[in-house]
C-alpha positions as CSV (number, residue, x, y, z in Angstrom):
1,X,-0.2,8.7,27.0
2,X,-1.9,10.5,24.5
3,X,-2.9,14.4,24.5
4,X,-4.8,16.5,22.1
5,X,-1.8,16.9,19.7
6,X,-0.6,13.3,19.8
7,X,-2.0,10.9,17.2
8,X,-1.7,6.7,16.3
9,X,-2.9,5.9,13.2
10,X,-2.5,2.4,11.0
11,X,-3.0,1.3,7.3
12,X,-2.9,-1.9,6.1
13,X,-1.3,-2.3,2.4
14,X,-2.2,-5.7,0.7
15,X,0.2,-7.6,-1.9
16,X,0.0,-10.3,-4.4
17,X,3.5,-11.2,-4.9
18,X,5.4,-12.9,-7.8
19,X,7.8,-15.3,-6.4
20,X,10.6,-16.5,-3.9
21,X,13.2,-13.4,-2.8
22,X,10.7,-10.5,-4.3
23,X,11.7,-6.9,-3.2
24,X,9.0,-4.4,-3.6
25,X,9.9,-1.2,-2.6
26,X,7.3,0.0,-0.3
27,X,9.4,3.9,0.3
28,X,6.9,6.1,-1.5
29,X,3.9,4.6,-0.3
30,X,4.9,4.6,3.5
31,X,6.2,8.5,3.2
32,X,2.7,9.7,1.6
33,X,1.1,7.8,4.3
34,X,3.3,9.8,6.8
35,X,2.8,13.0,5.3
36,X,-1.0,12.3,5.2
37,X,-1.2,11.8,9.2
38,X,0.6,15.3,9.6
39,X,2.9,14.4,12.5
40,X,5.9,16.4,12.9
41,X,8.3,13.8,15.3
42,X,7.4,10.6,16.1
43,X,7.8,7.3,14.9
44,X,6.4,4.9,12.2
45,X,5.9,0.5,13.1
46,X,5.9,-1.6,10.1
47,X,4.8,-4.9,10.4
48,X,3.9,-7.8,8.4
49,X,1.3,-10.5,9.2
50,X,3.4,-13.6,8.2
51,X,6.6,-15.1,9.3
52,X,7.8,-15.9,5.6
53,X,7.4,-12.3,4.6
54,X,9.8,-9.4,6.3
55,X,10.4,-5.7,5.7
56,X,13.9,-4.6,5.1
57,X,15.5,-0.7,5.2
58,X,18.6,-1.5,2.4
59,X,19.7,-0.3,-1.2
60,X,17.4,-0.9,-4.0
61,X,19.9,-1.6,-6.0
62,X,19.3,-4.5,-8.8
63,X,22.7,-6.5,-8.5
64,X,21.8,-6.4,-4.7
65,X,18.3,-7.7,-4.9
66,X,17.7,-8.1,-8.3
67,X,15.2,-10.8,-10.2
68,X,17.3,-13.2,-11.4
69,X,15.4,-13.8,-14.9
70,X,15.8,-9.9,-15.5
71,X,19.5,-9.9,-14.4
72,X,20.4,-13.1,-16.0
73,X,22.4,-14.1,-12.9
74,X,21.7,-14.1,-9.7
75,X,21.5,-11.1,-7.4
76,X,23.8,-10.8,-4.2
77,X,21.5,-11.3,-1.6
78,X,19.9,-14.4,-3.1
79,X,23.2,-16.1,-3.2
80,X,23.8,-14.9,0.5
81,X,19.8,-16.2,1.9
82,X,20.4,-19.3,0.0
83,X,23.8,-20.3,1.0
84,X,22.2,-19.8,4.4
85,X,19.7,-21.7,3.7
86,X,19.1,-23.4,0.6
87,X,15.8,-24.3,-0.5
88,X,17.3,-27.5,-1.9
89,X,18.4,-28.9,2.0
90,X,16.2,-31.7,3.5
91,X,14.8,-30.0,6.7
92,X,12.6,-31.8,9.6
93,X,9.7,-28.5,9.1
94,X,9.4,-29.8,5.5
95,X,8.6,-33.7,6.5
96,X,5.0,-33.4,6.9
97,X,3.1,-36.4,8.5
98,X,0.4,-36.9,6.2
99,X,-0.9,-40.6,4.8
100,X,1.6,-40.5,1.7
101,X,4.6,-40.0,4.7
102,X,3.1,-41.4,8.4
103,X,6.9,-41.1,9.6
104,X,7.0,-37.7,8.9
105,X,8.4,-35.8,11.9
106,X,6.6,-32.6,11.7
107,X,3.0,-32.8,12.8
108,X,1.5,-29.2,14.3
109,X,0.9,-26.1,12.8
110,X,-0.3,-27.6,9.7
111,X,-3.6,-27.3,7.7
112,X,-6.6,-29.3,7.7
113,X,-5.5,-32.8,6.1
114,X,-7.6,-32.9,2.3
115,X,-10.1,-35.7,1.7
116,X,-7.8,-38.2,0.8
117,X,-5.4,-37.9,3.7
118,X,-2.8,-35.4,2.6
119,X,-1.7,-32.1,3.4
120,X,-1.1,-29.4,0.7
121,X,2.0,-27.5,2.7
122,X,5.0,-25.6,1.0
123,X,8.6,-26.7,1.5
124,X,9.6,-23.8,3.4
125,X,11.7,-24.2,6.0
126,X,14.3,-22.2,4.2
127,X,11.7,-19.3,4.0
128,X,12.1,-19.6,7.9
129,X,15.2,-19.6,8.2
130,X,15.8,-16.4,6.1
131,X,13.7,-14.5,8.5
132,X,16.5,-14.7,10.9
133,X,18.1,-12.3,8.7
134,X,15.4,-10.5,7.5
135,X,12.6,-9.7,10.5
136,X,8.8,-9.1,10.2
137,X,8.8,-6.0,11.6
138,X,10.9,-2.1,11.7
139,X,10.8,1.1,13.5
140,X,11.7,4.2,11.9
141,X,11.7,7.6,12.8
142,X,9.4,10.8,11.6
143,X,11.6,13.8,12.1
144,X,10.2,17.3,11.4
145,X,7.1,15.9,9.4
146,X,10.0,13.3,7.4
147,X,10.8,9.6,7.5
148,X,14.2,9.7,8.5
149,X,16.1,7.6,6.1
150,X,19.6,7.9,4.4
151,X,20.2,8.3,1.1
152,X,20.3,5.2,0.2
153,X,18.1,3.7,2.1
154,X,14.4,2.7,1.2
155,X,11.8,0.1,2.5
156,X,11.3,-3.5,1.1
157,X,8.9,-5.9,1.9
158,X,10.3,-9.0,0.9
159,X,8.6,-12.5,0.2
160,X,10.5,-14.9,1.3
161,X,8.5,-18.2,0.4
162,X,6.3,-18.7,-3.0
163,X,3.6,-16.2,-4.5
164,X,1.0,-15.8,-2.3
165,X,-1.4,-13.2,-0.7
166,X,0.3,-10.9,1.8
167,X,-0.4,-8.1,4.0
168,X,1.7,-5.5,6.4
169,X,0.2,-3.0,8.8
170,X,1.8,0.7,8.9
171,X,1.6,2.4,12.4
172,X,2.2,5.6,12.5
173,X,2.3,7.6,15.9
174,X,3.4,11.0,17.4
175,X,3.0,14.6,17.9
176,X,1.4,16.7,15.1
């Protein structure tokens, strides 16, 4: 229950990202948005809107989660989400029914079929998958008028699928 020195707040951030296993380090931008609702202890929700894109409290550290045509290899935690679950495996979510594939097993949760009987839908079942590692939503705390984070730590939102419009909603609640 809220009294006269408890407030909720939200902010919705909006992204365009680039491709498949983009971190974007969201830390600055969630602690001025903290500092700007004034509370003193609380809490913060962070939450995206899409099951193929997650938030993530980790190192941003570039042999961690690094983009591979920068590096020139590949960065650790690409070669861990893909090992899990490789975006090259032949999954049942990726067999669309459409009229190029009337066996396909998956039929729901798909888009409208196009004119000529097919259905524009990523292979992305891997994308899926990763979000059992990585989740679509965090709590942290605000402790005397602070996001409570390590040294090390900072907040990612991370796309999981291709480049694509995406949004994530900031709550931020407590006593000011």
């Amino acid at each position: 229950m809220l009294n006269s020195n408890s407030i909720y707040k939200t902010k919705t951030i909006k992204f365009k990202t680039k491709y498949r296993l983009e971190f974007i380090n969201i830390t600055k931008e969630v602690k001025k948005f903290v500092k700007e609702c004034k509370v003193k202890t609380g809490s913060i929700v962070i939450q995206t809107h899409h099951t193929t894109f997650s938030v993530w409290v980790n190192e941003s550290e570039k042999n961690l989660i690094g983009n591979e045509k920068d590096l020139g290899y590949t960065s650790d935690l690409k070669l861990i989400l893909d090992r899990f679950a490789s975006p090259n495996e032949n999954f049942s979510h990726d067999d669309v029914r459409d009229i190029n594939n009337p066996n396909g097993k998956r039929t729901d949760d798909l888009p409208k079929p196009n004119k000529d009987g097919t259905i524009d839908e990523p292979r992305n079942a891997h994308s899926h998958a990763h979000g059992l590692m990585l989740h679509t939503s965090l709590p942290l705390i605000i402790e005397n008028g602070n996001l409570l984070l390590g040294k090390w730590q900072n907040i990612l939102a991370v796309e999981l699928d291709h480049s694509r419009e995406r949004k994530l909603t900031i709550l931020v609640q407590g006593i000011v």
